[in-house]
N, C-alpha and C positions, 0 to 999 in steps of 0.2 A: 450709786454702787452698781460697780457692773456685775451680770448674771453669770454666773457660772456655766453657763449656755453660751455665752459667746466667746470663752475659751475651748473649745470644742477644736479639733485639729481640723486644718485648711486641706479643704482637698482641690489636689488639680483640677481646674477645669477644662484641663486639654482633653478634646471628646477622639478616644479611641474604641475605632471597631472592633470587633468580636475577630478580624480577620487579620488586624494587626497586631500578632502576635512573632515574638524572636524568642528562638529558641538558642540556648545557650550553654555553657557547660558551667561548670561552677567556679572556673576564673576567668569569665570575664565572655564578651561577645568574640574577642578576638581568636578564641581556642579555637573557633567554628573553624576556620582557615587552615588547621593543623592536615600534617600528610596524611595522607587515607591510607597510609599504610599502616596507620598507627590505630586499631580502632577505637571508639571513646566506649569505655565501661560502663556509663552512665549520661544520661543529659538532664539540663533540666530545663523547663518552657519559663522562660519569663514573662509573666502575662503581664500588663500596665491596663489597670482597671480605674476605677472611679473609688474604687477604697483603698487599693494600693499596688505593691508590687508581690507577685506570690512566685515560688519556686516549685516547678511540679515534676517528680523525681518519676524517671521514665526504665521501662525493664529493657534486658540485653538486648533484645531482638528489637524492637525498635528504635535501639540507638544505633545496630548495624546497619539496619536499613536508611538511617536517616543517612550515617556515612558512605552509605554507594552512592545515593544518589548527590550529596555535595561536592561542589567544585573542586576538580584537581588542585594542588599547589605546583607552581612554575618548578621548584627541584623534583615534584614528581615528573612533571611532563619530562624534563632534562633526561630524567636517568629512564625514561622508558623510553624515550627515543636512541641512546645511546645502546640502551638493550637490542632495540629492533636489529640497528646498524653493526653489531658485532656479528649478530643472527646472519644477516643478509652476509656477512664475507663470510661466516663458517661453511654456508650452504655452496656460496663460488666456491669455493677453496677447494672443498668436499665435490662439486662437478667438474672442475677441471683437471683433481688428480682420479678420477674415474676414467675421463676420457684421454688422460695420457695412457693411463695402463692400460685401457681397452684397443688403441692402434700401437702400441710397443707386441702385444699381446698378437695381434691379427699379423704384423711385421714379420716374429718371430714365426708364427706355423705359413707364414707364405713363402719362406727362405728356402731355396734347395741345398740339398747336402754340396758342401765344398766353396757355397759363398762365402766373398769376404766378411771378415763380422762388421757389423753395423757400429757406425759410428758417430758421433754428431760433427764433427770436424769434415771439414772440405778438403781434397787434396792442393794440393798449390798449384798455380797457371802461373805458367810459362807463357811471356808474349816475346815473339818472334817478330823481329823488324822488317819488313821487306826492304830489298835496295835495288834500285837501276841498275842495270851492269851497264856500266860507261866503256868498257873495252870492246875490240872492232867484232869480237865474239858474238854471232847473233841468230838465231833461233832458225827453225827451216821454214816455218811461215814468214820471215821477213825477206830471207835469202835463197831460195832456193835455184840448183841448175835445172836446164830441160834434161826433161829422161834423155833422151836422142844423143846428149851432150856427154852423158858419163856413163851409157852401156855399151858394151861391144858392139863397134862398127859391124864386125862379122856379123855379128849374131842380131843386126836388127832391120828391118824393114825398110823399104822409102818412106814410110811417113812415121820410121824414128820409134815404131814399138819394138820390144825386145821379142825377139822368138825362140825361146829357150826350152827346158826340158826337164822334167820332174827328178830329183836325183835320193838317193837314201841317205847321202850322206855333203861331204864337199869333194869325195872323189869325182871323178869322170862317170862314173859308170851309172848309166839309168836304172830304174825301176822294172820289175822285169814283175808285170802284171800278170803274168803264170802261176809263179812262185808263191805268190799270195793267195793263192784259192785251189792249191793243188791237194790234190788227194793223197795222204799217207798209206802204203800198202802197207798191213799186216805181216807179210812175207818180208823178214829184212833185205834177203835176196832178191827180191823182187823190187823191192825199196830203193834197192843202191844202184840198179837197172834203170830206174824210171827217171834218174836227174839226166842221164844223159840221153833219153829218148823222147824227152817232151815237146821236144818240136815235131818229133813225126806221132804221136801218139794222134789214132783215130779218133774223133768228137766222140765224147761222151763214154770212153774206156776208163773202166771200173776195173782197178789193178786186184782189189778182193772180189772177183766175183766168182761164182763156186767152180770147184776144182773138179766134181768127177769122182773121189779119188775116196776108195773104199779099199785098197787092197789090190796084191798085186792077184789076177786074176787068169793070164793068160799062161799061154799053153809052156814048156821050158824050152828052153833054147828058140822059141820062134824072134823073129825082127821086133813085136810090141812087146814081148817079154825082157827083153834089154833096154830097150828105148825106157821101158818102167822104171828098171832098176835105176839106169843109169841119170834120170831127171833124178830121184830121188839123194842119190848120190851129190848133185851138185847143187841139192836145198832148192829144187824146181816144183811147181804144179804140175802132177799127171793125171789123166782120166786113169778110171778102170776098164769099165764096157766104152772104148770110142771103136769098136769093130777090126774090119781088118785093116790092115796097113793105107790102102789107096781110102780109107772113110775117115782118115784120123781128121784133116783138115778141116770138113763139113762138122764132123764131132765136135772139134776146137770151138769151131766157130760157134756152135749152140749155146755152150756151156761158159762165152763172155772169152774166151783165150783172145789173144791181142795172133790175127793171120795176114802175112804178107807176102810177098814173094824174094825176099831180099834176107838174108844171113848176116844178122846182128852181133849176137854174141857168142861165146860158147854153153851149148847147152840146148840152143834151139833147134828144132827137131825139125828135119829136112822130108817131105810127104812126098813118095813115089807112085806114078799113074801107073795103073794093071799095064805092065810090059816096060817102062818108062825107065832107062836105063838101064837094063838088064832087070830088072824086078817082074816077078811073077806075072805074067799076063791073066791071071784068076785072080789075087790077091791083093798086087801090088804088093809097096815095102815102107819103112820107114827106116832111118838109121840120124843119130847125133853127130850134130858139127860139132868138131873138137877143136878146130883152130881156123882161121879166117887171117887168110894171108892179103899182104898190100895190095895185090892186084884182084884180088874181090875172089879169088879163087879159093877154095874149103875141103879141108880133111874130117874125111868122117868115122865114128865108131860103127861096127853093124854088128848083126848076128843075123843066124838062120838056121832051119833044123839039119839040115849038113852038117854045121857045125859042134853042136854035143854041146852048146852050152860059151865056147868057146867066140872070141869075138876077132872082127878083120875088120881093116880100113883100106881108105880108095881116098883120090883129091877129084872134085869136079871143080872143072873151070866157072869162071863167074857170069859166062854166059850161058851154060848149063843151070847154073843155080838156079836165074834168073826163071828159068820156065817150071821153079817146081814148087808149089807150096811149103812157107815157112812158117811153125807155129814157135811163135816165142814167149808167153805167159801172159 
């Protein structure tokens, strides 16, 4: 009869350590594997002892922690790398339209007013073909004549240079390097004078230079008391104090008047020496050329205290002129 002792339940003799223990959920070892996104509520340790198998029910916090630290599942790794990878273009995406609008932005405040607007399009090119000219037509580096060959024979040298002459225009008429740096007189009278005296005009004759001329001053009816008037009359420069008649020329001359001895136009004032033609031998005289005849010969206005105010003319020939002082402006 067997002992009711050796019905006693078999136990495994597979020897497990204190260390070999799997922890588990309540269905099954395979749950361990589950997403970690999902976290487990509860765990429970499966221990495999020498008496059996036990279940030991664990609190929130340590089942949390058991689940950070367990292995990802492959769909977790998937969708957080896809995560990453959307991340990464939002952030391009998000830097390259910063840096569009920050050079559109610096474009616009660099633009001056009245530039064309901006545009992303390119105008259109035009290519242009070059071609040979094949006709007898041919350039002046390839063909050209000697100077010598096609400038005026007259007008050029024995060894074929041209010697020509600076002109204003394509008339004949040269450049008259006068005309170009002449001095404008103030005096229009004096102005319309000076085109036709500029070849004789003395070096450095200043057509404004001061006149003298404060007022008629002299005595009435004397020679400078007409001779005053009568400049004044024909829009001429006169002194006041140039003294008596035989001083007028040395006067002129101080105060810039233009003096010669030749009778130009009418109006300039013919200067007589003390005695000098009938003219006072204390005084001398002056009197105006009124008119200047072809053979150089001159009529003149005068006056004198004889006369009351009243004025007489005379003609000196032109070799008389000749010896007497002429002041003309």
């Amino acid at each position: 009869m067997k002992h009711a002792a050796h019905k006693a339940a078999k136990v495994s003799r597979k020897q497990t350590g204190s260390s070999h223990v799997l922890f588990a959920s309540a269905h099954g070892a395979h749950a361990a594997l589950a997403s970690a996104t999902a976290p487990v509520q509860s765990v429970r340790a499966i221990a495999q002892t020498s008496v059996g198998t036990m279940a030991i029910e664990l609190d929130d916090v340590l089942a949390a922690k058991i689940n950070d630290i367990a292995a990802p599942s492959r769909r977790s790794l998937r969708e957080s790398a896809r995560a990453a990878q959307r991340r990464s273009y939002l952030l391009a995406s998000a830097s390259l339209a910063a840096l569009v609008g920050s050079a559109a932005t610096s474009m616009a405040l660099a633009a001056k007013p009245g530039d064309a607007a901006f545009t992303t399009s390119e105008d259109p090119t035009t290519t242009t073909q070059i071609r040979r000219v094949t006709s007898d037509t041919v350039s002046r580096s390839q063909n050209r004549a000697p100077l010598g060959e096609i400038a005026n024979p007259a007008g050029s040298n024995a060894a074929g240079e041209h010697e020509g002459s600076w002109q204003l225009n394509d008339s004949d008429s040269a450049i008259d390097v006068n005309a170009m740096t002449r001095v404008t007189a103030a005096n229009p009278v004096v102005a319309s004078l000076l085109d036709g005296d500029r070849a004789a005009l003395p070096a450095g004759f200043d057509p404004n230079h001061a006149t003298g001329d404060t007022g008629n001053s002299y005595s009435f009816s004397q020679c400078t008391w007409w001779v005053y008037i009568r400049r004044h009359q024909l829009g001429l420069p006169v002194g006041t104090h140039m003294g008596n008649g035989n001083m007028w020329a040395n006067s002129a001359r101080a105060l810039g008047y233009w003096v010669d001895h030749q009778a130009r136009h009418v109006g300039d004032i013919m200067v007589f020496a003390a005695g000098q033609d009938g003219a006072s031998p204390v005084y001398g005289h002056v009197a105006i050329i009124e008119k200047i005849n072809p053979d150089g010969s001159v009529e003149t206005s005068e006056c004198g205290a004889a006369l009351q105010g009243k004025t007489t003319s005379r003609t000196f020939s032109a070799q008389q002129v000749a010896q007497h002082q002429i002041i003309h402006y």
